[in-house]
C-alpha positions, 0 to 999 in steps of 0.5 A: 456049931461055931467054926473056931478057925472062922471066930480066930480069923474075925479076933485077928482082925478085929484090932486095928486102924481101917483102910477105905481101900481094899488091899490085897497082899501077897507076902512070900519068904524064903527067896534066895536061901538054899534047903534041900540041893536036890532029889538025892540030898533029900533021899540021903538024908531021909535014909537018916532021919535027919529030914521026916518026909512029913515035913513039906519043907524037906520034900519041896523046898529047894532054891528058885530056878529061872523056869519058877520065876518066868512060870509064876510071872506067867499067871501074875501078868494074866490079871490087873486091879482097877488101878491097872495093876499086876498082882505083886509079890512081896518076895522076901530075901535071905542074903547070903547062903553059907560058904560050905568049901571055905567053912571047911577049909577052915576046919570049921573055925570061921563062918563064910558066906555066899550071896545068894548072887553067887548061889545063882551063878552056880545053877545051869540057869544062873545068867538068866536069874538076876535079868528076871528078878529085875524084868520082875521088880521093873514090871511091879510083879515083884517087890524084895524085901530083907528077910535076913542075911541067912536062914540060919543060926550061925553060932549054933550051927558052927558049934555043931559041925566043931562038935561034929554033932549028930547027923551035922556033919552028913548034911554039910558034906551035902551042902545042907544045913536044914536038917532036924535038931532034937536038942532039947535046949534049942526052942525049936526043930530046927536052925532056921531061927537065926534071931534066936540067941542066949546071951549079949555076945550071940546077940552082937553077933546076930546084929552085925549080920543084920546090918551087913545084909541090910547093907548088901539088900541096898546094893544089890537091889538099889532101894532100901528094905522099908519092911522085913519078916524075922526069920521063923517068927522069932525077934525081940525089941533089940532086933527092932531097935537094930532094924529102926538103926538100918531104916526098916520101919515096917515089921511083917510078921504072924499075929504071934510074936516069938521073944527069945528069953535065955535059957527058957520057952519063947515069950509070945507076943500078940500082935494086930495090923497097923500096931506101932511099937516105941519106934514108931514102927508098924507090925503087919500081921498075916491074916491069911494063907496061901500055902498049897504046899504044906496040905494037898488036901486042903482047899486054899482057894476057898480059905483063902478066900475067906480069909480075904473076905474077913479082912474086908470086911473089918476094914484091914488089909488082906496080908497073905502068906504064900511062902516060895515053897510053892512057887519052885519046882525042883525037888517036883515040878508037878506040886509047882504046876498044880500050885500055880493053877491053884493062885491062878484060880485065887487072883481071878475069883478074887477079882470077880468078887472084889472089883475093887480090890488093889495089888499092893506091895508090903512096902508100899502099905507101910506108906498107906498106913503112915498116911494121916 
């Protein structure tokens, strides 16, 4: 009998130009925005139905601590490639979390943010952060890159809380904004889309915010963001021409494309490695999972696995989606370590199959991709 997820792994790689080289990738989003503060915010808001505590993201998805970058670093410099180089993780920023206390001084009439700098600052742990993102990017074990300025659909969600909309108004006094939405006019469960809009006056709101985090990624970082990955999967040609306006020519993404059309279901898109759009632009598909969080039933070495050796073999880079979920341990600690035995057993099977594969960074695969 046919496996069908196999057949769908071949059909997504089947497209697309070759590269000699055997690349492996690692694309982890998420890094930097809040979800869930803590155990009892999440308790609160499950007694409300406000969070299903079958969603993954509801029970372990909380802002990175010090411990979850020195514990992830700890497997990554246990491995280097046949170039001498540590496996490296595409870590994908959101910029900016809200400002609940200044929103509410407001009376919820104007939007403010926090970097997510500040944000740190706030936890226990706070001094320690930014000396190990950069002990991270300095050692090649990590490689930011913009993934938004927020996780969040600013608009909607302001409109909510000035509505005072159902359990709203509960989760921002919690400082959180990841709750469920069952609206039927929003497109999805949630309001993590934040390229998602309706008209040309969301959509200007939504393309200043890009460019402000744009702006903000090169100052905190000191390097420009080369790719970036649409929060939920959700963007349009317009995003596009903004992020090619703000010098962003690679787009990570699924080999689904999610186009907002007003007033109706999202326009789906299929897309293949090393595409260019009109902008000469490069879309990079994800061909892979590494996501132990979301099934503890599933084995994701052996998926993985496979999914790299389908990659391979069609001569295409294997892009891997591993999103912080499972690297962060506050909400349960346990699920964090169990994750990282889980990577540790990947890189070095991977390793031992494939001597020649190379670490490489989604950056630093858009310059491969652009070679002639």
């Amino acid at each position: 009998m046919v496996n069908k997820v196999t057949v769908k792994k071949h059909l997504i790689n089947v497209f697309g130009k070759r590269l000699k080289r055997k690349y492996l990738v690692f694309e982890s989003d998420d890094w930097g925005s809040i979800r869930i503060p803590n155990v009892a915010t999440r308790e609160a808001l499950l007694q409300r139905n406000l969070i299903q505590k079958s969603d993954p993201f509801s029970q372990f998805d909380v802002i990175e601590a010090a411990d979850d970058y020195m514990s992830l670093y700890e497997i990554l410099t246990k491995y280097k490639d046949c170039e001498g180089q540590y496996p490296v993780i595409t870590t994908n920023f959101i910029l900016n979390n809200p400002d609940f206390d200044k929103i509410a001084a407001s009376d919820f009439s104007t939007y403010y943010d926090e970097s997510f700098l500040q944000t740190y600052n706030a936890n226990s742990d706070g001094n320690k952060m930014w000396d190990l993102v950069q002990d991270g990017i300095n050692k090649k074990l990590i490689k930011p890159q913009f993934h938004g300025s927020e996780h969040l659909n600013v608009l909607r969600w302001m409109h909510y809380l000035k509505d005072k909309h159902e359990g709203f108004p509960f989760a921002f006094k919690n400082k959180c904004f990841t709750i469920d939405d069952r609206n039927v006019k929003n497109r999805r469960s949630n309001l993590m889309a934040t390229y998602d809009y309706d008209n040309e006056q969301e959509f200007m709101f939504v393309k200043e915010r890009i460019l402000k985090g744009l702006d903000q990624f090169e100052e905190i970082f000191g390097f420009k963001s080369e790719t970036t990955i649409a929060p939920c999967y959700v963007w349009d040609s317009k995003i596009e021409t903004t992020l090619f306006q703000a010098g962003v020519h690679g787009i990570q993404g699924s080999y689904v494309q999610n186009c907002p059309v007003p007033n109706e279901n999202f326009k789906k898109i299929y897309r293949f490695n090393g595409q260019k759009n009109k902008l000469n632009q490069t879309y990079f598909i994800r061909n892979g999972l590494f996501e132990p969080s979301l099934d503890s039933n599933v084995d994701w070495v052996n998926k993985c696995l496979e999914s790299i050796a389908i990659a391979f073999k069609w001569g295409k880079p294997a892009i891997i989606s591993a999103h912080r979920i499972n690297f962060v341990g506050g909400l349960d600690e346990s699920q964090r370590t169990q994750n990282l035995k889980n990577l540790d057993d990947l890189l070095r099977i991977a390793l031992k199959r494939w001597p020649d594969l190379q670490f490489t960074d989604s950056a630093a695969l858009l310059q491969s991709y652009n070679k002639k």
